[in-house]
Structures are given as C-alpha cells and as structure tokens.
C-alpha positions as CSV (number, residue, x, y, z in Angstrom):
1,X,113.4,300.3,37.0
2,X,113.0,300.4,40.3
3,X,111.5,303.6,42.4
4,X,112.5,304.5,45.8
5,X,109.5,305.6,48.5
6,X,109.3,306.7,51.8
7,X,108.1,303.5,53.4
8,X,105.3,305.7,55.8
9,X,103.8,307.9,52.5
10,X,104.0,304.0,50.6
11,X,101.7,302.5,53.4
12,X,99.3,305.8,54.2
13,X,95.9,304.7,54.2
14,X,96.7,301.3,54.6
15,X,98.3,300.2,58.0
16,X,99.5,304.1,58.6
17,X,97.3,307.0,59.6
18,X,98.5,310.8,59.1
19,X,100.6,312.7,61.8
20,X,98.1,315.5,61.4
21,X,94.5,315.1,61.5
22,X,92.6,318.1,61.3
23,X,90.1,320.1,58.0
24,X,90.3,323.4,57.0
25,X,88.6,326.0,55.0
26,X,91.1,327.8,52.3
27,X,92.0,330.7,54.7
28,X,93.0,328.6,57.5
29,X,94.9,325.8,55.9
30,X,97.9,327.6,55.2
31,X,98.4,329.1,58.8
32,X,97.4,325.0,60.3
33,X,99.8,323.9,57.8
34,X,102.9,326.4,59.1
35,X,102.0,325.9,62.7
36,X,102.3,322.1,62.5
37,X,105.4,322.6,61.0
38,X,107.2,324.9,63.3
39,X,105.7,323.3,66.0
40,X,107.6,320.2,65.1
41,X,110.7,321.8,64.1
42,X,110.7,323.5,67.6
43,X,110.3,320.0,69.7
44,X,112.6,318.4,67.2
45,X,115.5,320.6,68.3
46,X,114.2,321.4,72.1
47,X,113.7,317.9,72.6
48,X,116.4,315.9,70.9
49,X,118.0,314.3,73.7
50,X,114.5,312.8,75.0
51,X,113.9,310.2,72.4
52,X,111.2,310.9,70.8
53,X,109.0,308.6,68.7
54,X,107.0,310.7,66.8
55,X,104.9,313.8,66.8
56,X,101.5,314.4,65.6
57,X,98.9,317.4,65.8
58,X,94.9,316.7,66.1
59,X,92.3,320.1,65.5
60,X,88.8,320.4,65.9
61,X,86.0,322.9,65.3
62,X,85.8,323.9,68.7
63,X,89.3,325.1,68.3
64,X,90.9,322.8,70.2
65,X,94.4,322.0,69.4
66,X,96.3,318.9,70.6
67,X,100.4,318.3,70.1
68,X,100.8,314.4,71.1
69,X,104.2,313.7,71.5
70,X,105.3,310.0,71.9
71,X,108.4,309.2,74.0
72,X,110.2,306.3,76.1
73,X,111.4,308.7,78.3
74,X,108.3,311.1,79.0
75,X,109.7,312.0,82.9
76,X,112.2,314.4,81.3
77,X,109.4,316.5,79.5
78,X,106.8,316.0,82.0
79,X,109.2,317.7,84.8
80,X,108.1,317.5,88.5
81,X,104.2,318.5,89.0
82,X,103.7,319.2,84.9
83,X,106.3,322.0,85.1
84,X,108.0,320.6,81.8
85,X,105.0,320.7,79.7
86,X,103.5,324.2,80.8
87,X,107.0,325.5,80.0
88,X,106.8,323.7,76.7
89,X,103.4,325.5,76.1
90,X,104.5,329.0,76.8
91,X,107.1,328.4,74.0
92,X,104.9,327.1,71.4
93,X,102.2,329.6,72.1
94,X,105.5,332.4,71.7
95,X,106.4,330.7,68.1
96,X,103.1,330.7,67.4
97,X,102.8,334.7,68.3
98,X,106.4,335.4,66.3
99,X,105.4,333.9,63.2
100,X,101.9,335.6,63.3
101,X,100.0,332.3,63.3
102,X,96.3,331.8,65.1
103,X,96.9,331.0,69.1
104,X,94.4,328.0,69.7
105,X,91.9,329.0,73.1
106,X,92.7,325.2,73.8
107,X,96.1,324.3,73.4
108,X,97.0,321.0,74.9
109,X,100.7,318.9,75.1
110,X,100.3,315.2,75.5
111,X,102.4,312.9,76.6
112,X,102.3,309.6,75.5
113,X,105.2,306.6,76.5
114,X,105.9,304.5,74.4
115,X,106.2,300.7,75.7
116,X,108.6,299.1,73.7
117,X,111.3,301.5,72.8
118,X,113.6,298.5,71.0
119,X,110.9,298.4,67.8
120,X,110.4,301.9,67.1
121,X,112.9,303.4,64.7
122,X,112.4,307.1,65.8
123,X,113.7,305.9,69.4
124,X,116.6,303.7,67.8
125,X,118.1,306.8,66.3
126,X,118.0,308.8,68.9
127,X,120.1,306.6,70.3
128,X,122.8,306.1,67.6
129,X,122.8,309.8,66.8
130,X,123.4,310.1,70.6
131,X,126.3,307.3,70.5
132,X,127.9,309.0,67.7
133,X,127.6,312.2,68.9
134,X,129.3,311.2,72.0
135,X,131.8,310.0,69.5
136,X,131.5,306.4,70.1
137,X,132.7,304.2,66.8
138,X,130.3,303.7,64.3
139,X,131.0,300.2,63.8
140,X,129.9,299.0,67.5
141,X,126.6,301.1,67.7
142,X,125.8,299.4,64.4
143,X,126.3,296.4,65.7
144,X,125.3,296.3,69.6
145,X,122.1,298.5,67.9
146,X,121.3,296.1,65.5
147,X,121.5,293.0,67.7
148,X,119.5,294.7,70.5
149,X,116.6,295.7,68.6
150,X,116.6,291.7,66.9
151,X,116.6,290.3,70.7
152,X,112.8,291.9,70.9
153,X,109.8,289.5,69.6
154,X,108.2,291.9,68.2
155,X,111.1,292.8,65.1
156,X,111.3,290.6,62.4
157,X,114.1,292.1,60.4
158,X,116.3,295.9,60.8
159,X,118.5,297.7,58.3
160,X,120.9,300.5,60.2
161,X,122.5,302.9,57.4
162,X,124.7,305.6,57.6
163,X,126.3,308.0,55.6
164,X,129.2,311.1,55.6
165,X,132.7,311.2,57.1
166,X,132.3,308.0,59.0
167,X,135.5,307.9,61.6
168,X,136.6,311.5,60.3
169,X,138.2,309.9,57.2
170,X,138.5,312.6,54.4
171,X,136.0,311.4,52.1
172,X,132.6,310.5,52.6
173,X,131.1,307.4,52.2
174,X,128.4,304.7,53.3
175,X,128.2,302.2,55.2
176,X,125.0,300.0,56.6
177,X,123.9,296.5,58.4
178,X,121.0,294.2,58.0
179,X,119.3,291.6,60.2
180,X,116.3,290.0,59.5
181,X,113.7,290.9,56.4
182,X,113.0,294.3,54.9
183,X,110.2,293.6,52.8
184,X,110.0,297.7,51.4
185,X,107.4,296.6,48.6
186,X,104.7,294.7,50.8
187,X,101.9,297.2,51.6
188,X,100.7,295.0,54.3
189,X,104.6,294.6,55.9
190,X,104.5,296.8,59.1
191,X,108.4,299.1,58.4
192,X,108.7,301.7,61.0
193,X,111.1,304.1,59.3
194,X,113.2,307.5,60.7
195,X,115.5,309.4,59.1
196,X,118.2,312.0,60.8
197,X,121.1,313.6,61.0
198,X,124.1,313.4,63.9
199,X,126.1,316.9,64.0
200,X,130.1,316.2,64.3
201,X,133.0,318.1,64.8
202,X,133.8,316.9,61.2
203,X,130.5,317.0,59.4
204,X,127.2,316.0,59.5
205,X,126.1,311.7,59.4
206,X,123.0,310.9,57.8
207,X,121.3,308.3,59.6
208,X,118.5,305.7,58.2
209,X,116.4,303.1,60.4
210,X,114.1,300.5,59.1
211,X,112.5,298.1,61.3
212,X,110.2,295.4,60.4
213,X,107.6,294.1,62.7
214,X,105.9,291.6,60.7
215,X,102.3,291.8,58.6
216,X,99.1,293.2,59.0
217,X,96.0,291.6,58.5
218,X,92.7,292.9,59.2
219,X,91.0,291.8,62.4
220,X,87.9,290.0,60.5
C-alpha cells in the first residue's frame, strides 16, 4: 500500500533545506522552538493578504536572530522608508515578551522578492484563497490558475485541490485539476507544495498546491 508524504519533509536533505537553521543546547531549544513558531503564526495571520512565499528563521551564537520572509509583493511590508518592517519588529519583539520567550539583542526582518511568483505554490494560494474569499467561483480560479502558472517555462506540471462546501452546497466534497506531471515519488523531482485554508461565510475550503519544476541534478 501506498503511503502519503508531505512532498518538502520527502525531499529534506536532498534538493530542500530546513526553514529553520539554528543549534541549541537543551535549555534553549524549547524557547527557539516556540519562538519560531509564534513568530510564524503571527506573520501568517498579519500578513495574509501579501503573498507570502515562505518563512524561515536563521540563529547564531552571537545571538543574532534573522526572520527572512519571501514575498512577490515585498512594497506592502516594507512601507515607505522601512516603516513596515520596524512596526513588524515591535510586534514580534511584544509576542516574544507575552509568551516569556528570550528577546534576541539582534533581531533582524528580511525581505526577500521573489522573482517568479507563477512557480511558487505558497504565492499561487494566496491567490486562490484570495479569489475565493472574494467569492469568486471555484471552478474559474481553478482553471484561469492552473493555465496561468503552465504558461511559465519554468513549471512542468500543477495539481490545484480543493476541499469543503465548494459553491455553499450542503455537503462537502472535493474537487481538483491537473496539468502537466506530478511526479510525488521522485526524490530528485523539484514539487513546491502549500497547503491552506480560505475562511467563508459557509465554512472553511482546504486548499492544496503542487507545482512541478522539473529535476535536480547536481552541478558536477
């Protein structure tokens, strides 16, 4: 029997790196491990409508601590002259005081943009939870989704699914699209993959985006 696997843990090691890169001794790992994780559930919510791509956290012995956010649209969290992310710094540094966790003397927001928005599945579901939220028909964000993220070189394949009370009908159920290959069980296949949720009126959609953008072979 078959056994189902986030595609980023499958390929960890591999052609994936970890979203947070830092050691600890025993005392410290569980307050780095809580910070990292209301940290991200804090930009996850503040940040939602600014498409982010992913979030990851880098630590160092000098107590340095670095948030690097990756966006297609980094102008809305940047703000004119930096405002965005000092205001963004005085919140996490407040979350970080609430929950009693260790304030870093360094702490450090980065920005990064993200150059091709159409083949990077945390950005495609922003925007389809966005469409449905706006209460657009499932069926055409599917579809225009699904063709606009093909018309980009660099995706060889994408699979759209989503779940719940699709149109507000009474009972649940799923429906999905596929372009291209999905090769899941390839380690060196490069699958972007995001999972989230859109909040409607009627109930919540579950949202699933795989996008392949071919193999990876070492440079030798």
């Amino acid at each position: 029997m078959t056994h189902v696997v986030h595609p980023y843990a499958h390929r960890l090691g591999g052609i994936r790196d970890w979203k947070s890169k830092w050691t600890a001794s025993k005392s410290d790992y569980k307050d780095f491990l809580k910070a990292d994780f209301f940290i991200r559930e804090f930009l996850e919510k503040e940040l939602k409508h600014c498409y982010i791509s992913s979030i990851s956290f880098e630590r160092n012995t000098d107590k340095k601590y670095s948030i690097i956010i990756n966006t297609s649209r980094p102008g809305m969290i940047i703000g004119r002259g930096g405002d965005g992310i000092e205001k963004l710094t005085k919140k996490i540094k407040s979350i970080l005081k609430k929950k009693n966790l260790i304030i870093p003397l360094d702490l450090k927001v980065v920005i990064n943009d993200v150059h091709s928005p159409e083949s990077d599945a945390g950005i495609v579901m922003a925007q389809i939870i966005e469409g449905l939220e706006k209460r657009m028909p499932f069926r055409r964000i599917l579809k225009m989704t699904a063709e606009k993220v093909m018309a980009n070189r660099d995706v060889q394949g994408i699979k759209i699914s989503v779940s719940g009370r699709l149109g507000g009908a009474d009972m649940a159920r799923r429906e999905h699209i596929k372009k291209g290959r999905i090769p899941l069980s390839t380690f060196r296949a490069d699958v972007d993959y995001r999972d989230g949720r859109a909040n409607l009126p009627y109930g919540v959609i579950g949202i699933k985006v795989w996008i392949y953008g071919g193999e990876v072979f070492d440079k030798k």
